[in-house]
C-alpha positions as semicolon CSV with decimal commas, in nm:
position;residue;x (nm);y (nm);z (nm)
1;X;0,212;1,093;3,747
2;X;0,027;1,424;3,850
3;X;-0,339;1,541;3,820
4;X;-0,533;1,393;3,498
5;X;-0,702;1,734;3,480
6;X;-0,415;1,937;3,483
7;X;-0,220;1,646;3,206
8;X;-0,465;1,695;2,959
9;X;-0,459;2,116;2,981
10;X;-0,096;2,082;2,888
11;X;-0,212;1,816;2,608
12;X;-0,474;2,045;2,459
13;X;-0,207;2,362;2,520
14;X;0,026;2,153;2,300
15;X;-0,282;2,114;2,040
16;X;-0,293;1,748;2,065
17;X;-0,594;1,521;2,133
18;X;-0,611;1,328;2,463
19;X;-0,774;0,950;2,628
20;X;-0,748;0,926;2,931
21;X;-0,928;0,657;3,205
22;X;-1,159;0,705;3,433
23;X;-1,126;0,549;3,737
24;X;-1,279;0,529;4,112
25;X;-1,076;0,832;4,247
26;X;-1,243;1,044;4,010
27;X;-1,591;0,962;4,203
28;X;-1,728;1,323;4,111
29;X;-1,628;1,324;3,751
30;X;-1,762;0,955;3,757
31;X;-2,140;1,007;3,857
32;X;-2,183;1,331;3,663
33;X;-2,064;1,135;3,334
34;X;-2,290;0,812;3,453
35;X;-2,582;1,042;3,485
36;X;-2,519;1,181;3,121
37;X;-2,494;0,879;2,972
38;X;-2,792;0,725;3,132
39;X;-2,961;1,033;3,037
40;X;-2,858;0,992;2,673
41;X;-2,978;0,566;2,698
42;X;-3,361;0,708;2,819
43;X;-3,336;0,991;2,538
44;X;-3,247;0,725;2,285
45;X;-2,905;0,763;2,107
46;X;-2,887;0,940;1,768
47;X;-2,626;0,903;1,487
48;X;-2,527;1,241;1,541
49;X;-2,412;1,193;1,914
50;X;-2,338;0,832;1,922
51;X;-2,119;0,622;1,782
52;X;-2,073;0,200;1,839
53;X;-1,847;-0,094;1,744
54;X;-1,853;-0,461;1,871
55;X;-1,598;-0,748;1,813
56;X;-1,646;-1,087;1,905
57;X;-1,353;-1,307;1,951
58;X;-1,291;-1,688;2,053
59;X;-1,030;-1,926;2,166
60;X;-0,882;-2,102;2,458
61;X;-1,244;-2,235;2,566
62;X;-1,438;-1,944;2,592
63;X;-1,632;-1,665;2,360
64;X;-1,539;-1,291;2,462
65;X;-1,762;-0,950;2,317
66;X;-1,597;-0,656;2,364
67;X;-1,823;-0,351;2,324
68;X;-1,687;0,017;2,271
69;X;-1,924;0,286;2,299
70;X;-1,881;0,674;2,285
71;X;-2,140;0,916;2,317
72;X;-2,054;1,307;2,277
73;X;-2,111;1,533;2,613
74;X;-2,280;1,861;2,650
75;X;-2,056;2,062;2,864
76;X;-2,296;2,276;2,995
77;X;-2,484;1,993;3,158
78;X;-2,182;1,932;3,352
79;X;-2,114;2,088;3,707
80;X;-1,823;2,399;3,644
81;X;-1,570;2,183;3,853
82;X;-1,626;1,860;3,627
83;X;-1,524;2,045;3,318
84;X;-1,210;1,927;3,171
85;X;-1,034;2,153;2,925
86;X;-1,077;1,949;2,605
87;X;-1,342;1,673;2,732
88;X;-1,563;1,643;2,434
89;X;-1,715;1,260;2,416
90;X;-1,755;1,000;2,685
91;X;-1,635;0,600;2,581
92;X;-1,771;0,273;2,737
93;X;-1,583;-0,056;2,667
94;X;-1,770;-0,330;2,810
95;X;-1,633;-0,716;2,810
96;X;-1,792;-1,010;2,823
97;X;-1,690;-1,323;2,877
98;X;-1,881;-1,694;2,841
99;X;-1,714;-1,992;2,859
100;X;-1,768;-2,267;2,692
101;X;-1,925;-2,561;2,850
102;X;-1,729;-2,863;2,911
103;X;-1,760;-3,215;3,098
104;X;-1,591;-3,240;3,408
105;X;-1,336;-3,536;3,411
106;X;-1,100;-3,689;3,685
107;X;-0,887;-3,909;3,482
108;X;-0,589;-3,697;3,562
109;X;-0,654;-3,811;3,952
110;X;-0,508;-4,109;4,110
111;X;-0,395;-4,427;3,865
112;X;-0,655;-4,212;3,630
113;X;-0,473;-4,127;3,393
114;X;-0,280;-4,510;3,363
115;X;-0,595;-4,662;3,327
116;X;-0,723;-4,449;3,025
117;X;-0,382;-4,437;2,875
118;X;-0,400;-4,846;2,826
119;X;-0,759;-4,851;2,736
120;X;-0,644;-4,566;2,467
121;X;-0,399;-4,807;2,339
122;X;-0,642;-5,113;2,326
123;X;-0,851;-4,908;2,098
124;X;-0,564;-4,796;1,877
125;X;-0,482;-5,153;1,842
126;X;-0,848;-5,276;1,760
127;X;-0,874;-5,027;1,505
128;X;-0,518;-5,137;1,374
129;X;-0,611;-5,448;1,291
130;X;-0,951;-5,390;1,212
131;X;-0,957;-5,541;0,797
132;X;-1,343;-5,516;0,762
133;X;-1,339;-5,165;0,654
134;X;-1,059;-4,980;0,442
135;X;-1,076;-4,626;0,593
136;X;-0,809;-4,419;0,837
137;X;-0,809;-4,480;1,190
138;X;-0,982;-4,101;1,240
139;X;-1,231;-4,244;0,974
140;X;-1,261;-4,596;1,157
141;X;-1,341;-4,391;1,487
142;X;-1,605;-4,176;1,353
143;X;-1,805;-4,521;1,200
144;X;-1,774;-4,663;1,588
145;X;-1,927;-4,330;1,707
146;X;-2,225;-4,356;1,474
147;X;-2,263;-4,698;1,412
148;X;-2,368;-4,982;1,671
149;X;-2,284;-5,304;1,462
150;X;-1,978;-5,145;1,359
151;X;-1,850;-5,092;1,719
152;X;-1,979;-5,450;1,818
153;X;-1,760;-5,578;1,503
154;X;-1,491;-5,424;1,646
155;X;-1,509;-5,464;2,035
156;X;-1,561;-5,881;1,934
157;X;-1,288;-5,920;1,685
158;X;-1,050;-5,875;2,009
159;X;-0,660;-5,775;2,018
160;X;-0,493;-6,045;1,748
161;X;-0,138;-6,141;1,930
162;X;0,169;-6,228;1,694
């Protein structure tokens, strides 16, 4: 693709605004703008160089923050060969990641996953013919959950066969 430094002096040459990453090979480039911006942090930010926005998203098990920060840099702190035609702010995206907490289970092992299948139906059917109570099954599950005597109704009345 060519040299990031010399791509974004024919961006600004075209009067057009650039973004470009920084990455590893750019170890030089790297420290000098890790210094500033640790420099900045023990200053303390101010509204008038920095600049902040957070999401927080959530699905498929897990809660993700993504943080982007940008802080303008003073281009005369910068070493002569750092200075990129153009660079005027610095931006930090963090990520991170937590995942929800869940139970391990190994039904889905061995003759698992028959065994709980049948019990599954043995339930269905008790609450199926369950007559004490006039409620949906998802109702009829959440009264077993929470109530003792209920559950101990149910578990005794047994599986009715026609």
């Amino acid at each position: 693709m060519g040299c990031q430094k010399e791509i974004a002096k024919l961006i600004v040459k075209q009067k057009a605004d650039y973004i470009l990453a920084l990455k590893g090979h750019h170890s030089g480039l790297q420290g000098e703008l890790e210094a500033w911006w640790h420099k900045c942090q023990r200053e303390g930010f101010t509204a008038d160089n920095f600049d902040e926005h957070t999401t927080i998203d959530s699905g498929h098990g897990r809660i993700e923050t993504r943080r982007c920060q940008q802080v303008l840099v003073n281009k005369s702190w910068l070493n002569n060969k750092y200075q990129w035609v153009g660079l005027k702010s610095i931006i930090k995206v963090t990520s991170d990641v937590h995942e929800k907490t869940t139970t391990e289970s190994r039904i889905r092992k061995g003759r698992g996953p028959l065994a709980f299948n049948v019990m599954r139906k043995i339930a269905m059917t008790l609450f199926k013919q369950e007559q004490t109570k006039r409620a949906s099954i998802v109702a009829k599950k959440k009264m077993a959950g929470l109530d003792d005597e209920y559950r101990s109704t149910l578990l005794e009345s047994g599986i009715k066969m026609r």
